[in-house]
Every structure is written in C-alpha cells, then in structure tokens.
Residue, then its C-alpha position, 0 to 999 in steps of 0.5 A: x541508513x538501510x535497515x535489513x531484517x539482521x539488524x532485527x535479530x535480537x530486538x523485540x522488533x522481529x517478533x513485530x505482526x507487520x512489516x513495510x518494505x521499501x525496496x527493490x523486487x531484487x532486494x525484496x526476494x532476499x529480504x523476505x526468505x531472510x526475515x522469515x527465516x530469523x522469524x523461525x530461529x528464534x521461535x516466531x512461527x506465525x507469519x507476519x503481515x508484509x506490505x511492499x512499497x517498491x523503491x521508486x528508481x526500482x520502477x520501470x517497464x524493464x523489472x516488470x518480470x521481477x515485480x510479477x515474482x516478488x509479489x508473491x512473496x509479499x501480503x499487499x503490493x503497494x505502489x502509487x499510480x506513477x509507479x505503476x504506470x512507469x512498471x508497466x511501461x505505460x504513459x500518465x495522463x494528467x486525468x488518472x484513467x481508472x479503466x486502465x489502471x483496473x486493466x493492468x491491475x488484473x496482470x498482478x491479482x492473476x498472477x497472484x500476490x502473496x504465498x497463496x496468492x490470497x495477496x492484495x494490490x493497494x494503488x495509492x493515487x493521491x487526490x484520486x483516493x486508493x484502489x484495492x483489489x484481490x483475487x477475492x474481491x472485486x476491484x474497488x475504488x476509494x475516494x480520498x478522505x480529504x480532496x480540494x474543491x476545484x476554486x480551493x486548489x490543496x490550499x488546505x494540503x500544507x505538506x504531503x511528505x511522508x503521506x505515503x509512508x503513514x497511509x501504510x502504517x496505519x493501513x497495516x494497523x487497520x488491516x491486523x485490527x479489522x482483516x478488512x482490506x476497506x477499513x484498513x484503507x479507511x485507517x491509512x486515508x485517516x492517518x494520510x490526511x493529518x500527514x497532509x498537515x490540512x485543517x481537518x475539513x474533509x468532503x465528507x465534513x469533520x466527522x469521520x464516516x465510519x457508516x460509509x465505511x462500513x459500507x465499503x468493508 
C-alpha cells in the first residue's frame, strides 16, 4: 500500500519533524509541494526534514534530468551506490571506485539539492560505509560500523533486509538531534548494524565509538 501526504491529513503524523520518501523523481515533484501545502493548511509552518530514497526501477540514466529537478525539493538525496551508478548511466565494478563516484557526486551538490540548495547527498554503499556531501562541506567517506574480515566473509551479516530503510530513520533522528550530517550517519550506521541481525562485534569492537565520531562531525 502507497501511503500519499492526503492520507496524513488529519493525523498527528503530518505535523511529524522528517519525512522519508520512497519514490519517483515524477512522483516526488507532486508529493512535496502536496505535503507542504496540507503542512500550511492546518497551521504547520515550519518546514520538515525530507529524506528521498529514489523508487529503485525509477533508477536509470533516462530520469537523470528529473532526479537533477527533484533534488531540489528535498533535504537529503539518498541512494545506494547501485542506484547511482544506474542514474547515471554508468557501469558497477566489483570493487566501489570512490574517485568516480565523488566525481559524479559533484553533478548533484553543483546543481544543488534542497529549497536553497543547503541539501546533502547520502550514498549508502553497503560494506563500503556512506558518502556524504554538500555544497558545505567537502565530500566525506564513512566506514561501515560493522565490515566482515576477508576469512569471515558477512558470516556475522544474518539479514540485511530492510537495512536501508533503518539506517534512514535513524539518520533522520540523528540529523534533527545533532544538525550533524556525520553523526546522523553515525545513528543510521547504528541502527543499520542491529538490522544486520550480527552479533554485535564490530571493527572497531563492542563499544560504540563516539570519540571517532566526534572526529568526523
């Protein structure tokens, strides 16, 4: 079932601080100007924080031009590094080429996400960690919280259904807690690892880090 921004209306969900979207640059242009709108009707002026995931089969080299045009509805742009890859039209190798994927990031943050183009990219690439960028700070690398030794290949990794949907929750938690883009990724890379189902070794060990990550922040 497709939840729309009408079926909000009248619920104490529409006054909700975050939104994730899952869906297509089409249906994303008339989803946003929608909620905003039932947003302001019923007395809710402050805007809220929009995470898009774009809808998977939305993700091809021919919607690239409308992906560049939604962007800039949204806070954070948020898709995995096959989406991207495949929006972009160009080939995935076996090994994730961060050069290139930086390269072509710069095609987003330039045209600018967000209202005011304040927005951020978030390339959630699996084992490789998450990418963030913006037109504010520099393009930035995170390591997973939890990445498999070479002779242990994801045998602590039970199921990572849903993963990315958790990682964005939380980030979106993270984010209107901290207004850091790095220790929001720090909550979505948190909550992504107990998705994973593993036994709560990580490579950093089994206390979470938070002098790390205040370095990143």
């Amino acid at each position: 079932m497709e939840i729309l921004p009408v079926h909000l209306s009248s619920t104490p969900l529409l006054a909700s601080r975050s939104f994730h979207l899952l869906s297509s640059p089409e249906e994303l242009i008339g989803q946003v100007p929608s909620l905003i709108e039932l947003r302001r009707e019923a007395g809710i002026e402050h805007r809220p924080l929009i995470v898009w995931e774009p809808r998977p089969p939305s993700c091809h080299s021919a919607n690239l031009e409308a992906m560049l045009k939604a962007v800039k509805l949204v806070d954070v742009f948020s898709p995995n590094h096959i989406e991207f890859a495949q929006i972009l039209g160009i080939p995935q190798p076996e090994i994730l080429d961060r050069d290139l994927v930086e390269k072509h990031a710069l095609l987003f943050i330039e045209a600018g996400i967000g209202p005011s183009k304040h927005g951020s990219l978030l390339l959630r690439a699996g084992e490789e960690g998450c990418m963030i960028a913006s037109q504010k700070r520099t393009i930035q690398w995170m390591e997973s919280y939890y990445k498999p030794c070479e002779h242990e290949k994801n045998s602590k990794i039970i199921d990572p259904t849903g993963a990315g949907n958790a990682f964005l929750g939380a980030f979106a938690v993270g984010y209107l807690e901290t207004e850091s883009l790095a220790l929001a990724a720090c909550y979505g890379k948190r909550r992504c690892q107990l998705c994973h189902g593993t036994n709560w070794t990580t490579t950093h060990g089994k206390q979470w880090r938070w002098q790390r990550a205040m370095e990143w922040r």
